[in-house]
N, C-alpha and C positions, 0 to 999 in steps of 0.2 A: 504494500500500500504506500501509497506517496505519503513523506513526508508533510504536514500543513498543518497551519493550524486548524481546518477542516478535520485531522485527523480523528476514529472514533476508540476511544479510548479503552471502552468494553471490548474491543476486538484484538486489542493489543494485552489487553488482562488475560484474554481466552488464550491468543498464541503463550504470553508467556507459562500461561498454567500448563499447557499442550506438552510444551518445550523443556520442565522440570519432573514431568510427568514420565516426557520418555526415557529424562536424563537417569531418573530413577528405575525403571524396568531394563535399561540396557546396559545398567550396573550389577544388577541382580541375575543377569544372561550373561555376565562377561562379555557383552559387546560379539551377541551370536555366538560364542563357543560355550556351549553349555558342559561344566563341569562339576562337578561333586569333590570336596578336599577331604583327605583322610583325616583319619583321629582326630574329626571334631569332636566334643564331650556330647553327649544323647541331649541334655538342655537345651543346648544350641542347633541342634540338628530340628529336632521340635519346634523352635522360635524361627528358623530360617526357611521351614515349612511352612508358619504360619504368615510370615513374610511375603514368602511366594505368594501365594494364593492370594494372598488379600489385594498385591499389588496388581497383580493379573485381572482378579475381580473387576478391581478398581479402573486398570488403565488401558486395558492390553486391547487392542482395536479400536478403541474411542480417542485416545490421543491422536492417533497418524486421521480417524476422521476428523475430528475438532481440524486439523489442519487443511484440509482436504474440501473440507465446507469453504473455510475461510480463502483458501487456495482462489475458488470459483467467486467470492464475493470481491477480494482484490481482482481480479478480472473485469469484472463489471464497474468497476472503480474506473478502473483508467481506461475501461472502453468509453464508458457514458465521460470522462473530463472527454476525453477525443471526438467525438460525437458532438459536445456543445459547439468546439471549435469546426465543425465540418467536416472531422477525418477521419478515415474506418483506420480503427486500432489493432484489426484481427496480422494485417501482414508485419506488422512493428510487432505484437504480440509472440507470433510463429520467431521472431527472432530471437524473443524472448527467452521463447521454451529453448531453442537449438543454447542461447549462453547458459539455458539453467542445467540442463545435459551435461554441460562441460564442467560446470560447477560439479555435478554428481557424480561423471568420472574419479573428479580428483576426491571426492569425497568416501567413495568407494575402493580405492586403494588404502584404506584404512580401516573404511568399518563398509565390509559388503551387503551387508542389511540397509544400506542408506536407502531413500526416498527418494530425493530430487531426481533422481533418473528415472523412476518410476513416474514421477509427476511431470518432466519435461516432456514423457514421450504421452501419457494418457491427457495430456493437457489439452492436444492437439484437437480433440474430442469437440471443446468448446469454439473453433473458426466455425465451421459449416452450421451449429446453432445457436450461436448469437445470434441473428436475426429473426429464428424464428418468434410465434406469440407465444406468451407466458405458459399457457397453458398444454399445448405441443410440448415443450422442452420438460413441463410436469410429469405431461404423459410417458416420454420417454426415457423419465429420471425413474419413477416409479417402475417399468418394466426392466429398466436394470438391478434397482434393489433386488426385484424378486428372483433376480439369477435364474435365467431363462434357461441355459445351457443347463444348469443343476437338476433343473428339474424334467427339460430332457433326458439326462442321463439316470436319476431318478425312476421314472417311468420304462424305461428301458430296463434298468436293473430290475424290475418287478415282472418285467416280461418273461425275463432270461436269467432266471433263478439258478442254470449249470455253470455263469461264471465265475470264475475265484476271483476273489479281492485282492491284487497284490498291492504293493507300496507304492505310495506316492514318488512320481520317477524324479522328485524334488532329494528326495530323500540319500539317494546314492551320491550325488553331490555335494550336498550336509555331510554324508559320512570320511570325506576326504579330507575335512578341512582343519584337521589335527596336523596333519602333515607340515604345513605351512603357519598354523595358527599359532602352535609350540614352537617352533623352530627360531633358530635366535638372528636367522635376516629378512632383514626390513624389505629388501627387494623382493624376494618371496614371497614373501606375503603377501604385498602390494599387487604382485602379478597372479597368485592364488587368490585371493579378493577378486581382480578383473577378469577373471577368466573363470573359474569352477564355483569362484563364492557368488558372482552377479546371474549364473546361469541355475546356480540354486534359488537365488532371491526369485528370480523371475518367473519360473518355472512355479516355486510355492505362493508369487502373487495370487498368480493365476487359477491353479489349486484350491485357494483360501478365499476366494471368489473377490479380492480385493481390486481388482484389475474393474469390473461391473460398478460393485459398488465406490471404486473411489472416482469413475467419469458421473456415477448419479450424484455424487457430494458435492462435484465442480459446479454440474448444472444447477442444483439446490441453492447454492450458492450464488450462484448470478443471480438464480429468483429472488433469493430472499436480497439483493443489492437494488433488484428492481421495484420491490415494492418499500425499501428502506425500513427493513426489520430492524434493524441495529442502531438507527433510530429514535432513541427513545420517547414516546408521545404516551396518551393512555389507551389509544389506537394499537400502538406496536406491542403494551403491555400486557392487553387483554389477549393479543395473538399470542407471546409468549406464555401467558399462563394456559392458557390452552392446549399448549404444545406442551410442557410440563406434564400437565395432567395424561393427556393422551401415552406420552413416552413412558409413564410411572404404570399407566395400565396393560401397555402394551410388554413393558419389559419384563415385568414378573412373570405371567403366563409363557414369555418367551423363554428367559431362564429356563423354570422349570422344566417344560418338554427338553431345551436341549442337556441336561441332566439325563435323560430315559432314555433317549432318543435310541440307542443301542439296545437297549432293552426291550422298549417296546417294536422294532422292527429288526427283527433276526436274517435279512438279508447286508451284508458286508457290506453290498458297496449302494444298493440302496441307502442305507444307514449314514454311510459316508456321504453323498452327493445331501441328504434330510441335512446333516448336519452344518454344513457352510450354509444352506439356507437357513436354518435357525439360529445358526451364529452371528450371519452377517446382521440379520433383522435384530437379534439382542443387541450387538454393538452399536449397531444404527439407535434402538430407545436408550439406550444407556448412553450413548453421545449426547443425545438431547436432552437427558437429564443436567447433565453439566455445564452444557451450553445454555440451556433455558433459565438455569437456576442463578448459574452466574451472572447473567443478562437482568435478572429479576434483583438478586442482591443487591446490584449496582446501586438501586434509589435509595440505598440504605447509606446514608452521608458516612458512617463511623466504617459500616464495611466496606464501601465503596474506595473509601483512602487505605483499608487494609487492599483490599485485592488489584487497587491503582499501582502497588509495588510490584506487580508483575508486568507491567507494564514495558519497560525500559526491559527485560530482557526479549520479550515478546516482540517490541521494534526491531530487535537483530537474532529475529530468531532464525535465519539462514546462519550468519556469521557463528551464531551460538550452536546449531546444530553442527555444523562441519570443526567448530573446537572441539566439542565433549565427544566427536569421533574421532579425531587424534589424539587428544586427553585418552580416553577409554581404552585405545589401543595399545600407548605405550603404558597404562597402568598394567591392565591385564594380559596382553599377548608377549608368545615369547620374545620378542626382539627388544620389550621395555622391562617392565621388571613383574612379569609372570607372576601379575599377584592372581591369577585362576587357581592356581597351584591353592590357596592358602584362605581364599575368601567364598564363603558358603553366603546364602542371602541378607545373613544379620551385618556383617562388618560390608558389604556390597552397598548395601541402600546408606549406611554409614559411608562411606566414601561418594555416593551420587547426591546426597543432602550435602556435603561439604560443598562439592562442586557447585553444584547448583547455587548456593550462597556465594560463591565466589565468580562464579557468570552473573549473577544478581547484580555485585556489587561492580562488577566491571561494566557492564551495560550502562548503570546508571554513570558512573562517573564518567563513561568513555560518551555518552549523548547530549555531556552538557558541554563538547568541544565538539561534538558533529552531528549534523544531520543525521545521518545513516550511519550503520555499522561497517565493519571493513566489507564485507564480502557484501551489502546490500548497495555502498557506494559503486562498487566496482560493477554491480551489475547493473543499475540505477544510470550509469554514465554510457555503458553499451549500448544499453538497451537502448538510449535515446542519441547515438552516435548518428551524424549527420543530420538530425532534426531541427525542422525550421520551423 
């Protein structure tokens, strides 16, 4: 989003919650190398379970959308400034995605799990439907959520109950990445990350039906920019609480089936294909809980100035995601100092809360000498290279 004092300050609270969010579950994953340290004491093994879980609960598919919404809402931001002036923003945009690509390259030779490449290329989604009407682009965000393909294959699997479920072909890829991940050169890695670690990412996007649902999040996003959800009137209020209620009823029941889900249908890969559809749809109410709630907070003057502190990491929250992916790497992978070996999820989220207070307090200090963070200057000056 552009810097201005137009800027909306609830959406900068939402990325920075986004961004501490992930800082924290990709501390507790060792930054995608998922490992177990010996001769922990059983107390701690127990607490670092309880850890897990909660933070899972809590963030695991709702952060990267919280980002994903707002992805599509900056979009309609600087199409609609372009638009006053006269100018379709969609081929200045496509430039956009190919610098944020490059950004996600480089961000991926660190932590192969990154996003931006996943969003430079699904971004492309939103050229050919920005112009359409509001209500087209609903229709078509909606028949993404509900993972059309899933439920093809779904249907299928009930037909053709002789086939075997084998493994997600994400998975053989995942299982290499010891090799390079332990190992103590940084070159390796870097080329294990681009080459077997981006072909697992992508492969399990896709798989985890994230690829559908994060082009319906962009479109959602430009809607809710069109009719200025974010906003706040008692017009935009009554829509959020709405949205609220609706996500708090929709999520429980969604939960609970995907709890059973395996249970209640004993074909394998039926079961499998049931489940990204009830997953995505839970983290889809579970997003909106967070999003609606925090949006709703805001008129609260006392919390409004607590949650305004996420703000200033939220404005560099590219800059801040491609640090705590070098941070994270050299913490835990072999080439820095192999703390996987050592840390189970209690001392993990203890090291992603430090950092995170320390992106916290570097945002802020670093925004009251710039506009933009490093890596949003630089993309912010591309992006508009040769513009008149």
């Amino acid at each position: 989003m552009e810097n201005s004092p137009n800027r909306i300050q609830v959406v900068d609270a939402l990325r920075g919650f986004a961004i501490i969010s992930i800082m924290l579950l990709h501390n507790i994953e060792h930054f995608d190398f998922y490992y177990t340290p010996e001769n922990l004491p059983e107390w701690m093994v127990a607490v670092d379970k309880i850890i897990w879980y909660t933070l899972f609960f809590l963030f695991a598919g709702k952060s990267y959308a919280i980002f994903a919404l707002l992805f599509g809402l900056t979009f309609f931001i600087q199409s609609n400034n372009q638009a006053r002036k006269g100018k379709d923003f969609r081929l200045r945009f496509a430039w956009r995605l190919v610098l944020l690509l490059l950004f996600g390259i480089i961000n991926s030779a660190f932590y192969q799990g990154d996003i931006l490449m996943t969003y430079a290329i699904i971004g492309f989604v939103l050229i050919p439907v920005a112009h359409l009407n509001s209500k087209t682009v609903l229709i078509i965000a909606i028949i993404l959520l509900l993972q059309p393909f899933e439920w093809f294959n779904f249907i299928y699997a009930l037909q053709h109950p002789q086939l075997v479920a084998t493994d997600p072909a994400s998975w053989a890829y995942f299982g290499k990445m010891e090799s390079y991940i332990t190992g103590k050169s940084l070159l390796n890695t870097m080329v294990g990350n681009l080459t077997n670690g981006k072909t697992a990412v992508f492969m399990w996007t896709w798989e985890a039906g994230r690829v559908l649902q994060t082009a319906a999040l962009f479109m959602l996003g430009m809607l809710a920019g069109r009719v200025q959800l974010f906003n706040l009137t008692p017009e935009t209020i009554k829509i959020w609480q709405k949205i609220l209620l609706t996500a708090i009823i929709s999520a429980i029941p969604l939960f609970i089936f995907s709890l059973y889900t395996d249970q209640l249908i004993t074909n394998k890969l039926a079961a499998r294909s049931l489940n990204v559809i009830i997953g995505s749809l839970a983290n889809l109410s579970f997003m909106m809980i967070w999003v609606s709630g925090i949006v709703l907070l805001f008129r609260n003057i006392t919390v409004k100035h607590i949650l305004s502190k996420l703000s200033p990491i939220g404005r560099m929250s590219m800059s801040n995601y491609i640090i705590q992916s070098v941070l994270g790497a050299f913490i835990y992978y072999g080439f820095g100092l192999s703390m996987y070996k050592y840390t189970g999820a209690t001392y993990a989220v203890i090291i992603g809360i430090i950092l995170a207070l320390i992106q916290s307090w570097f945002s802020a200090y670093y925004l009251k000498k710039h506009n933009h963070g490093p890596f949003e200057s630089i993309w912010h000056k591309l992006t508009w290279l040769g513009y008149k």
